[in-house]
N, C-alpha and C positions, 0 to 999 in steps of 0.2 A: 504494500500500500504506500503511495508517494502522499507525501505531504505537502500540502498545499503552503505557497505561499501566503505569510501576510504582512502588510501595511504595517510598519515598522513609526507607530508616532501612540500618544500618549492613549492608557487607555482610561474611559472617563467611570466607567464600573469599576465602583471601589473595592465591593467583592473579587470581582473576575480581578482588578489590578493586584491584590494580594497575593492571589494565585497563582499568578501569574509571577508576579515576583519568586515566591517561594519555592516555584518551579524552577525557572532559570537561572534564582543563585544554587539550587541544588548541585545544578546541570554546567554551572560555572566554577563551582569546587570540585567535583567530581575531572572534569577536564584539567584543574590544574594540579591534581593528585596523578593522575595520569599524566601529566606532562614531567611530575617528580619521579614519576617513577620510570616511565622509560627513557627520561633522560637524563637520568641521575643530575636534573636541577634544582638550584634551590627554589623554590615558589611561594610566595606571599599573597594572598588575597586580601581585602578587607572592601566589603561592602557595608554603606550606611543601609538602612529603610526610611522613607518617607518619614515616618514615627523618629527617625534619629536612632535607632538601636544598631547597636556593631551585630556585624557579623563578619566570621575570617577565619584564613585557613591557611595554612603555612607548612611545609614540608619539613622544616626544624623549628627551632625556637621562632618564635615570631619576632623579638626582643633585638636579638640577633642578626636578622635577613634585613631588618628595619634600618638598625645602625650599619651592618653595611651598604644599604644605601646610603642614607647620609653622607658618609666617609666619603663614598664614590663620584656622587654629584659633588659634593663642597670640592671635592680635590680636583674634578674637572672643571668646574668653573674659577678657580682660585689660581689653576695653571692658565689657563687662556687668557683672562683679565691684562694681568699685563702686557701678554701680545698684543689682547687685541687696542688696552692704551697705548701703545705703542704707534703703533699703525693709523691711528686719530690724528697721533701727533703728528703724525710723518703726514697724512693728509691734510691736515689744516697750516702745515707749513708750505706744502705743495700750491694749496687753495692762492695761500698769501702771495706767494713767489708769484702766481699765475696772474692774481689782481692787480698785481705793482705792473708786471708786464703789459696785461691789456692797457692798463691808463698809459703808458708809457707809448704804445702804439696808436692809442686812440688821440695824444697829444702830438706823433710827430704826422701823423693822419691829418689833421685838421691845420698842420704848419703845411706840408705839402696841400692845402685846400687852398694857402692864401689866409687863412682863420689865425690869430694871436701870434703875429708878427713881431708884435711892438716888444717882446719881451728878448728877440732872439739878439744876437749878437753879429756883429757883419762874418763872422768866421761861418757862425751857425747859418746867416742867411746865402754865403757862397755854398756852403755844406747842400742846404733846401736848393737852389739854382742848380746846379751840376746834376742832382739826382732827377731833377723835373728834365731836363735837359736829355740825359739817359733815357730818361723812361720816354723822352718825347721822339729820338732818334728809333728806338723798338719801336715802339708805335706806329710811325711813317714808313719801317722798314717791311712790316709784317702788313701794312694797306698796299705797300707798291708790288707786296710778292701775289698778294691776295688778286690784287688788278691785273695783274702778270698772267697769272691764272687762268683769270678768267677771258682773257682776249687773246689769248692761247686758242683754248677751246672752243673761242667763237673761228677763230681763222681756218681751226680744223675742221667743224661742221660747216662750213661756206666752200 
């Protein structure tokens, strides 16, 4: 006989939900007994009820399985911590380095626009002249090949 599926959300019979409880921590102790035993694990259970009453089940001491948890998590998270401040640190110096830079590009940006001239220096404004200058011979260079190009092409389909 298959068992049928069912709809896995609260259920509002308070009767049937007891029963139901009582059933499946049975059926959840029972499997972690059987997990101790064929695999020689340690297992701890501990279910509340609605009512707040313990229930629990544990393959040794429970006392035991508990605190070695504890130990386990505290030691994992108390080793990573400082890796992972580490790595905070090393990103929010990366962040910084990275902001000083943009401003620092977004300021020689706006000197090459023609924008807050008035602070530069005639070294710094030959500096800005030469680089426009460059940038204006590539420019003319990469329109005359462009044009090249293309009357190329036209002479060849003609």
């Amino acid at each position: 006989m298959v068992r049928g599926k069912i709809e896995i959300k609260r259920i509002e019979n308070v009767t049937s939900r007891q029963v139901t409880f009582s059933k499946r921590r049975s059926g959840l102790f029972k499997k972690a007994h059987e997990l101790s035993v064929l695999c020689d694990a340690q297992v701890a259970t501990i279910v509340f009820s609605q009512s707040g009453r313990l229930y629990e089940y544990s393959s040794s001491e429970m006392e035991k399985i508990i605190e070695r948890y504890g130990k386990f998590s505290n030691d994992f998270s108390v080793a990573e911590r400082p890796q992972v401040e580490r790595y905070l640190q090393e990103l929010k110096k990366e962040m910084d380095r990275m902001v000083k830079k943009i401003d620092l590009l977004e300021v020689h940006q706006r000197k090459l626009m023609g924008q807050g001239l008035g602070s530069c220096s005639v070294a710094e404004l030959q500096e800005i002249d030469s680089q426009i200058e460059k940038s204006l011979r590539i420019v003319r260079l990469s329109y005359m090949q462009i044009n090249w190009k293309s009357l190329k092409k036209r002479r060849e389909n003609s």
